[in-house]
C-alpha positions as CSV (number, residue, x, y, z in Angstrom):
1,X,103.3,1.6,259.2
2,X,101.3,-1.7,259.9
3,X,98.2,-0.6,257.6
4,X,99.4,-1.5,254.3
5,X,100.3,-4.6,253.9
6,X,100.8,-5.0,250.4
7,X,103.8,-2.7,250.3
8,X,107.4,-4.6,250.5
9,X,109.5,-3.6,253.3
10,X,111.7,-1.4,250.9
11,X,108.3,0.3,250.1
12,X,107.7,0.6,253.6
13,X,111.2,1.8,254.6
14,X,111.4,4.7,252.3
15,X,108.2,5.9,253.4
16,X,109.4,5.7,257.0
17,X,112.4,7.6,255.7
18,X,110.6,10.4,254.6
19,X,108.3,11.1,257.8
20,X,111.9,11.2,259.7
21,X,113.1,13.6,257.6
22,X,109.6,15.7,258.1
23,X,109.1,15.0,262.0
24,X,112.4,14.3,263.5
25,X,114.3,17.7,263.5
26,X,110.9,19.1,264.8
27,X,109.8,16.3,267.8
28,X,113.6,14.6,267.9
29,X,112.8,11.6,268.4
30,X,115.6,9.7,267.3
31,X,118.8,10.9,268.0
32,X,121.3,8.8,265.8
33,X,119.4,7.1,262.4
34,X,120.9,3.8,261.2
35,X,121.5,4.1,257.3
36,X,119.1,1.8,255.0
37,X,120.6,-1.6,254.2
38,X,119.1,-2.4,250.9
39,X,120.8,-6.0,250.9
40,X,118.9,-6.6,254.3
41,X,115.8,-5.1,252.9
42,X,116.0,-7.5,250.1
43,X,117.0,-10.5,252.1
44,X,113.6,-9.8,254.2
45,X,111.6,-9.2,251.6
46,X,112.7,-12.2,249.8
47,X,112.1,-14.2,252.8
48,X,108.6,-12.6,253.3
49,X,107.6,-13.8,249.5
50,X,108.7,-17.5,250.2
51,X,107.0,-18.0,253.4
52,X,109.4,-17.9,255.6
53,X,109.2,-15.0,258.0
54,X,112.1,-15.2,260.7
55,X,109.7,-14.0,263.8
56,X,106.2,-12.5,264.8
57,X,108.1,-8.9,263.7
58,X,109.4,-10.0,260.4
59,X,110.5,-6.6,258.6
60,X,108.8,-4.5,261.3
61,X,110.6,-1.4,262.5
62,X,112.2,-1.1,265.8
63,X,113.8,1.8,267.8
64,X,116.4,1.7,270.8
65,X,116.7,3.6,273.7
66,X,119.8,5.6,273.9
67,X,121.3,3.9,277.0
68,X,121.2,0.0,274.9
69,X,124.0,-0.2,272.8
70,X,123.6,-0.6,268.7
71,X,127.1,-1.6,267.3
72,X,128.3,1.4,265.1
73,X,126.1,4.1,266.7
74,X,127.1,6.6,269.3
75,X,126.3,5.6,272.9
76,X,126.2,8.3,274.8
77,X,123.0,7.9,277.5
78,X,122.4,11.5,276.7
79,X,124.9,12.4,278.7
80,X,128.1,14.5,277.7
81,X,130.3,12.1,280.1
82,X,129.6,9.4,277.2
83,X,129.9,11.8,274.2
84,X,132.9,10.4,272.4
85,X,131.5,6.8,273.1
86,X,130.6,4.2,269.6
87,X,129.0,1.0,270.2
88,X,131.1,-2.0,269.3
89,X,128.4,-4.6,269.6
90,X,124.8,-4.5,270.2
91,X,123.1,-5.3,273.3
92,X,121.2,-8.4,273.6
93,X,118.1,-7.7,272.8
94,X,119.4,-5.7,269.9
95,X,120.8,-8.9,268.7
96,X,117.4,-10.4,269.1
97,X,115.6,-7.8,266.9
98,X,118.0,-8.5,264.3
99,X,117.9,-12.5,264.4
100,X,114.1,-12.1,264.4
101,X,113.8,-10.0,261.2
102,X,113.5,-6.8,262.7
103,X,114.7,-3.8,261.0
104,X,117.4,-1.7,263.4
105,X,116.0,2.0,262.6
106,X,118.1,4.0,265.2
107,X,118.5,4.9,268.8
108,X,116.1,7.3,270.3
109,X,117.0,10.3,273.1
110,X,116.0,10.1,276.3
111,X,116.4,12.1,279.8
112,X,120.5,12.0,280.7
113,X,121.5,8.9,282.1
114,X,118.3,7.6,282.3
115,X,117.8,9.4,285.2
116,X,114.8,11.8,285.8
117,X,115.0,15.5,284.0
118,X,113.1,17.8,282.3
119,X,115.2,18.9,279.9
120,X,118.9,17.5,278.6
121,X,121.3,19.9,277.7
122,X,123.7,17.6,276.3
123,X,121.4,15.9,274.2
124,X,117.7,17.2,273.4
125,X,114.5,15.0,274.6
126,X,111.8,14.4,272.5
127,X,108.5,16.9,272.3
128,X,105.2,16.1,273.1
129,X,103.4,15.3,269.7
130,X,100.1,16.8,271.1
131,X,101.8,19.8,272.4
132,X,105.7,20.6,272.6
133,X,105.1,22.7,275.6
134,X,104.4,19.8,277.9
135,X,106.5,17.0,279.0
136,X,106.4,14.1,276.6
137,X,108.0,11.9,279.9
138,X,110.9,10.4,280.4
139,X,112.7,9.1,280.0
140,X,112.2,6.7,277.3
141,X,111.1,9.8,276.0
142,X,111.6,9.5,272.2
143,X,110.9,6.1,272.1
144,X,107.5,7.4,273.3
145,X,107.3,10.2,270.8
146,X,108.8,7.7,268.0
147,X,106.0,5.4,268.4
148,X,103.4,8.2,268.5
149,X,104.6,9.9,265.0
150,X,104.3,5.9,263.7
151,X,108.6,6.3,263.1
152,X,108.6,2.5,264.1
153,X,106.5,-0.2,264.8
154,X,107.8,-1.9,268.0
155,X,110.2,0.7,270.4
156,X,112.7,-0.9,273.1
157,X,112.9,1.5,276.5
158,X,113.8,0.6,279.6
159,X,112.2,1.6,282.5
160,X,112.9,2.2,286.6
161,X,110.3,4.5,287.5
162,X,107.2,4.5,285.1
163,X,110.3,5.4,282.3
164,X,108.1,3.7,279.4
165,X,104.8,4.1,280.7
166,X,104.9,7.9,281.2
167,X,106.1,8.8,277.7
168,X,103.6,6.3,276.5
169,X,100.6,8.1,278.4
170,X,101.7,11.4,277.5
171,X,102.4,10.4,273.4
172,X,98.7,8.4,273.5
173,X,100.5,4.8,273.1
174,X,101.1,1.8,274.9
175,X,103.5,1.0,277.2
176,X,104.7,-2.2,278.7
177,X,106.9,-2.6,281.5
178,X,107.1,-6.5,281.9
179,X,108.9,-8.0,285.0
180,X,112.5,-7.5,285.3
181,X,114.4,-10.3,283.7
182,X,111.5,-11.2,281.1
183,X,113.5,-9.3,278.3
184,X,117.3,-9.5,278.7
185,X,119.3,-6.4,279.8
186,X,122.8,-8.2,278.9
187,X,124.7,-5.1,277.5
188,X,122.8,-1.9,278.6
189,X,124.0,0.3,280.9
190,X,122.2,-0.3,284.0
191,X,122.4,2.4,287.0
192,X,119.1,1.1,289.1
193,X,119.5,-3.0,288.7
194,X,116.3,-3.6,291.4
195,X,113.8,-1.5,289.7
196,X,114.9,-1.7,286.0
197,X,113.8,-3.6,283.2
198,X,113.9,-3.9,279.6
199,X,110.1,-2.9,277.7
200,X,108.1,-1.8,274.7
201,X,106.2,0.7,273.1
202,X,103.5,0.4,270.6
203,X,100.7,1.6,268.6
204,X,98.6,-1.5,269.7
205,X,98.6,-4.4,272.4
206,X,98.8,-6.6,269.3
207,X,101.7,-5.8,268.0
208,X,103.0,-5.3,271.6
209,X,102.7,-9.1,272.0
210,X,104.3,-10.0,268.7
211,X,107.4,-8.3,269.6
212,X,107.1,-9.4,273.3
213,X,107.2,-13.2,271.7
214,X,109.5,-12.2,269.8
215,X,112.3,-10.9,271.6
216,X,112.1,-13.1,274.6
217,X,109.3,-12.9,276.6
218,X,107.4,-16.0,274.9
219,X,104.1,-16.8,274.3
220,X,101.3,-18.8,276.2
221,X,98.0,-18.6,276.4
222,X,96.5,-17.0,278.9
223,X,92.1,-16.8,280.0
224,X,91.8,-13.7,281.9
225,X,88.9,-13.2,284.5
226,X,88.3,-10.1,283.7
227,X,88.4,-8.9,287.2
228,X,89.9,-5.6,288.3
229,X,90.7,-4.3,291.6
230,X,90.0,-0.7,291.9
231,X,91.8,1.2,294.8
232,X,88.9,4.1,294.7
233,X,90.0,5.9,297.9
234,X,93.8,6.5,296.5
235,X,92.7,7.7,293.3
236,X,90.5,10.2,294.6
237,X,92.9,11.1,297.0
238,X,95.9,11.7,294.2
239,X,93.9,12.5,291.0
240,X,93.0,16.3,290.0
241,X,89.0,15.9,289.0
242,X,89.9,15.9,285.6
243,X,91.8,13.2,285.7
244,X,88.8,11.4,288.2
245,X,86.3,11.9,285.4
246,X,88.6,10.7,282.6
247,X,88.8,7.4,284.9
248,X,85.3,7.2,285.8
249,X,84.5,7.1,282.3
250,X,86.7,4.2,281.4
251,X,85.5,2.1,284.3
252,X,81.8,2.9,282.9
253,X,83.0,1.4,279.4
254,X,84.9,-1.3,281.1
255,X,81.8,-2.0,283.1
256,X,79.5,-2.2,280.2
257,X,81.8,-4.9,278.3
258,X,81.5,-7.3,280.9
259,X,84.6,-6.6,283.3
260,X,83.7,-6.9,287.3
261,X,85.5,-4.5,289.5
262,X,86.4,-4.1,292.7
263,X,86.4,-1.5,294.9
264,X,89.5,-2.3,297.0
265,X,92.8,-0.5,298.8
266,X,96.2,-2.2,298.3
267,X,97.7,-2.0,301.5
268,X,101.2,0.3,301.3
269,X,100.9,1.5,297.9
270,X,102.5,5.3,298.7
271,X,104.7,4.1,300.8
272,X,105.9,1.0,298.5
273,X,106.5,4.6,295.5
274,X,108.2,6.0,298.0
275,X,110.4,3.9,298.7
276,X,111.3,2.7,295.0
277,X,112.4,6.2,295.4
278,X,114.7,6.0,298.0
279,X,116.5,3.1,296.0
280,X,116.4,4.4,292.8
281,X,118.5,7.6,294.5
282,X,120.3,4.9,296.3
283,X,121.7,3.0,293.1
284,X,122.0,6.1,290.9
285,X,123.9,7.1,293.7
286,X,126.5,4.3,293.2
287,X,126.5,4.4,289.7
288,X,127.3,7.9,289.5
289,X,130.2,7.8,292.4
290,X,132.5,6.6,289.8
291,X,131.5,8.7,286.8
292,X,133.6,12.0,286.4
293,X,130.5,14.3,286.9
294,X,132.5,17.6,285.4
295,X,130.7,17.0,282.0
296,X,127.1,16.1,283.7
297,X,124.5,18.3,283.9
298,X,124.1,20.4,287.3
299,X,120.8,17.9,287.7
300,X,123.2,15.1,287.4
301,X,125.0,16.8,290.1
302,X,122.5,17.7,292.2
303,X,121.1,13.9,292.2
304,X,124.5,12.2,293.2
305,X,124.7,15.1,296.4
306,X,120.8,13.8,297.3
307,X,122.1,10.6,297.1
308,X,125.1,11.1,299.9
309,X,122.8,12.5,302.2
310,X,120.7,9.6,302.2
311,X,120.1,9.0,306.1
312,X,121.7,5.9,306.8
313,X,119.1,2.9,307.2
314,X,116.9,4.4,304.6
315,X,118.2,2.0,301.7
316,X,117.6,-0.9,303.9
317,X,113.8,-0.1,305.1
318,X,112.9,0.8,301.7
319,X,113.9,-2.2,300.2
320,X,111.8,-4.4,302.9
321,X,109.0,-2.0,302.3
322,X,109.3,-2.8,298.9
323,X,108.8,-6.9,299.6
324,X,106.2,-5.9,301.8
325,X,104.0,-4.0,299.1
326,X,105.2,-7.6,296.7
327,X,103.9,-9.4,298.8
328,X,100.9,-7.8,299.7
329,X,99.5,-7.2,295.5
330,X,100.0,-10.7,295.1
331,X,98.2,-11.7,298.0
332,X,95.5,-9.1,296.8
333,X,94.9,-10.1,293.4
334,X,95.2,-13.9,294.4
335,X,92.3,-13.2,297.0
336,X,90.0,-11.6,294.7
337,X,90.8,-13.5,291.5
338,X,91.5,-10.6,290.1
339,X,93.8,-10.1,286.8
340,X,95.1,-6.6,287.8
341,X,94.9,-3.4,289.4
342,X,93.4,-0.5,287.5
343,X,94.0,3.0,288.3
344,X,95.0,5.8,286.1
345,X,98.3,6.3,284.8
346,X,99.3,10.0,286.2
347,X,97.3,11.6,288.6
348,X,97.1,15.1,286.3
349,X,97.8,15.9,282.4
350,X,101.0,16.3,281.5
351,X,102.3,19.4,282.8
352,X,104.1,22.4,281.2
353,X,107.6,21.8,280.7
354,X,108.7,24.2,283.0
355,X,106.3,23.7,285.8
356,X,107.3,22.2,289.3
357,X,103.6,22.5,291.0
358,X,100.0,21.8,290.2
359,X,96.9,21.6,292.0
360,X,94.6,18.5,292.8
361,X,92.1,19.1,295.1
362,X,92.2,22.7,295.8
363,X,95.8,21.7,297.1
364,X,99.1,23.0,296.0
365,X,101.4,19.7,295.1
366,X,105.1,19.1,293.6
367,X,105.0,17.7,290.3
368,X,108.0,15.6,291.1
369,X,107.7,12.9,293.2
370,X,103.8,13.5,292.7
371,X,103.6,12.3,289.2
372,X,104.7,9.0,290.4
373,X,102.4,7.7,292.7
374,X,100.6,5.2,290.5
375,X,103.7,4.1,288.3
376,X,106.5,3.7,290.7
377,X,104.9,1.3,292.9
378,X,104.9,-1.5,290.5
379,X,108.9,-0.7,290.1
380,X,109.0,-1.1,294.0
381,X,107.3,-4.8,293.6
382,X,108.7,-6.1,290.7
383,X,105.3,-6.4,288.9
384,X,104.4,-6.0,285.2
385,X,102.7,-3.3,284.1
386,X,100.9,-1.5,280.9
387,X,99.1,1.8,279.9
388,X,96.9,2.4,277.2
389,X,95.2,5.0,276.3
390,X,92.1,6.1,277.5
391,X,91.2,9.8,276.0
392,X,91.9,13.8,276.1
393,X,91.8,15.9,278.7
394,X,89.5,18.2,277.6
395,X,91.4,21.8,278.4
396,X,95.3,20.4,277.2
397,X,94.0,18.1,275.0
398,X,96.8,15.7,275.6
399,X,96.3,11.8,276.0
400,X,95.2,10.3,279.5
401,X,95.9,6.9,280.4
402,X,94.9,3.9,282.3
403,X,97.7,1.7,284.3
404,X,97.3,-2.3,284.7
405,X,99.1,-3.7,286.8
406,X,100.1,-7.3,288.0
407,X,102.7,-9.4,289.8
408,X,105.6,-10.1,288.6
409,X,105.3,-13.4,285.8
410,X,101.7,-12.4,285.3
411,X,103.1,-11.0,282.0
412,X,101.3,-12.7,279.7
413,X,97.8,-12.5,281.3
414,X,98.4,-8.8,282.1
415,X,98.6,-8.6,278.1
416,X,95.5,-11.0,277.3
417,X,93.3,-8.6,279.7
418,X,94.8,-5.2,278.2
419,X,94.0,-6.7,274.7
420,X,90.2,-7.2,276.0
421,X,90.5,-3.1,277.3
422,X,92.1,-1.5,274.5
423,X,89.0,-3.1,272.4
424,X,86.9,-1.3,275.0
425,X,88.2,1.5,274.7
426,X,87.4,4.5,272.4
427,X,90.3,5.2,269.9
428,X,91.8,8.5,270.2
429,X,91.6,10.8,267.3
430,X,94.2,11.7,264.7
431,X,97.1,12.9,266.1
432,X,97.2,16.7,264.1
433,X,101.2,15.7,263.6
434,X,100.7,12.8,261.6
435,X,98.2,14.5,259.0
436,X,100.4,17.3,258.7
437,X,103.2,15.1,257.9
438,X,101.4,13.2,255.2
439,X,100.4,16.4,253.6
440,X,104.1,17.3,253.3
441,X,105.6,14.2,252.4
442,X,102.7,14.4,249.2
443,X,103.2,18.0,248.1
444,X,107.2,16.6,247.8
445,X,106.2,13.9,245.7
446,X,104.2,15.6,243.4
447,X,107.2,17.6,243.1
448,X,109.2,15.1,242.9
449,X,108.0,11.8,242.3
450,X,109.8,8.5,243.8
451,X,111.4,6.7,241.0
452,X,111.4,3.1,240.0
């Protein structure tokens, strides 16, 4: 939606209301639509003309997860225990969208609660743009596949676990998970407060740092070193080969442009995801002891019962392993001037939708908690992190991704050096999806062209 700029943002906002039509009943991405405000349109438009632009996203498009609140719309969380719920006000950073010229588009499904699933019974997920038989993530799920069929320009998730930067691999987008705090969560539900935070999802880093400055996060200038630690004997430990090779190849292009990296282990890294685990089933654990769980899914069920048979302790040792693993990435990147870790963003392609087990390295391996073992460790230290896309696997053809990550306030270096990478590198092709959609949404005007 970015390309053309000499449409007006009513030009651009009917077009976007056509590819919905075309691509959401098919990839459900959004799962409530705000109606077009034409006096809003206009107002922005107007304001465009004259030279006054509100923000950095001036008439720019913007979805929102369905656990943030958007006065008017349903709020359910995907979840059936929230089905009769309507926002009465929006969410902070809603508010900020608005005040910054953004245009509210809808609220986009996700996994219930927020919580990890496959599937939602209650309430759809998104499909995988590049093929609906594997997981698109989760679960900022839509907001992934929203960004991925260009149905907005900037998309608001939240994430606890890798919950924007999964759906972001798997759709072939980027995802930010900044520290917590650096976007506000005033207003959202919030079931995992010590891993959780507020993010974005875009087509581009660029636009990813308008929006950041935008809604919060501010802007400074930032002169990365464009040094990477590389924890090599992890990722060939975790990573299926195809995965190794996608990597490999990245680093080579990286390599070529100038960046220095460096072969180096951070200290605790499985045992810091594990234990962002352990707290993550801790807190859901709370949240969900005073939620009448008869209209929950049986995987909502199942998750509060894992939670009371947490050994007692276990909270308590994951959370210092958790400072531990802080403490020790900071130290890390501080001792080799280094701007970030780089590993890949899952350790396999996205799996069939269905499928609990895959193999890497001739060994048989759970998909779940296996998928985590690069994201969820920057949850555990309170770091900021990104992917961005780094080519197809060549069997699934689905995205792959690389992961940068950082400590926590680092935010706005993290984004200077992924800037630098996406330049790097190569583009993926045109999503099939996309062309598809513009061939429809011609043959309907020919048919029946748009009136003045």
């Amino acid at each position: 939606m970015l390309v053309d700029s000499t449409q007006s943002i009513g030009e651009r906002l009917h077009d976007l209301a056509r590819r919905i039509s075309v691509l959401n009943p098919e990839y459900r991405a959004y799962s409530h639509v705000v109606p077009l405000d034409h006096k809003l349109i206009l107002t922005l438009d107007e304001e465009r003309t004259a030279g006054r632009p509100r923000s950095p996203i001036h008439g720019l498009t913007v979805s929102v997860k369905g656990n943030i609140p958007v006065a008017g719309l349903p709020w359910t969380e995907g979840c059936a225990i929230f089905a009769k719920r309507v926002a009465t006000r929006d969410a902070a950073i809603v508010k900020q969208v608005r005040k910054a010229g953004g245009i509210v588009v809808g609220t986009t499904t996700l996994s219930e609660l927020a919580m990890y699933g496959i599937e939602n019974p209650f309430e759809p997920m998104g499909l995988n743009p590049w093929d609906v038989c594997r997981t698109a993530g989760g679960s900022s799920t839509g907001a992934g596949v929203a960004c991925a069929l260009d149905l907005a320009d900037v998309n608001i998730g939240t994430d606890s676990g890798g919950s924007i930067r999964n759906p972001a691999c798997h759709c072939g987008v980027v995802g930010f998970m900044p520290r917590i705090g650096a976007l506000s969560s005033e207003g959202k539900a919030n079931h995992t407060p010590s891993l959780s935070t507020v993010g974005l999802i875009t087509r581009s880093v660029s636009v990813l740092i308008r929006a950041f400055a935008a809604l919060g996060g501010g802007e400074h200038e930032a002169a990365p070193s464009r040094k990477l630690i590389v924890p090599t004997r992890l990722i060939e430990m975790v990573c299926d080969e195809p995965t190794r090779m996608l990597f490999h190849s990245a680093q080579q292009a990286l390599s070529a442009s100038g960046f220095t990296l460096i072969d180096r282990e951070v200290e605790g890294w499985l045992e810091a995801e594990h234990a962002a685990g352990v707290i993550s089933l801790f807190e859901c654990g709370q949240a969900l002891a005073v939620m009448d769980l008869s209209h929950a899914s049986s995987g909502i069920r199942d998750r509060a019962a894992q939670a009371n048979e947490l050994a007692a302790g276990s909270v308590a040792s994951a959370r210092k392993v958790a400072q531990r693993f802080k403490d020790v990435l900071r130290e890390a990147l501080d001792a080799a001037q280094a701007d970030a870790v780089l590993t890949p963003t899952w350790p396999f392609a996205a799996h069939l939708l269905r499928a609990e087990k895959t193999n890497v390295n001739g060994i048989e391996v759970p998909i779940n908690p296996h998928r985590n073992c690069f994201v969820r460790a920057a949850n555990a230290a309170d770091a900021c992190a990104i992917t961005l896309p780094s080519g197809l696997y060549p069997r699934e053809q689905v995205p792959a991704g690389i992961q940068l990550m950082a400590s926590g306030g680092s935010d706005h270096r993290l984004l200077a050096v992924a800037s630098l990478a996406e330049s790097i590198l190569p583009p993926l092709p045109q999503l099939p999806a996309l062309s598809m959609a513009k061939l429809e949404i011609e043959r309907a005007q020919t048919l029946s062209p748009r009136r003045n």
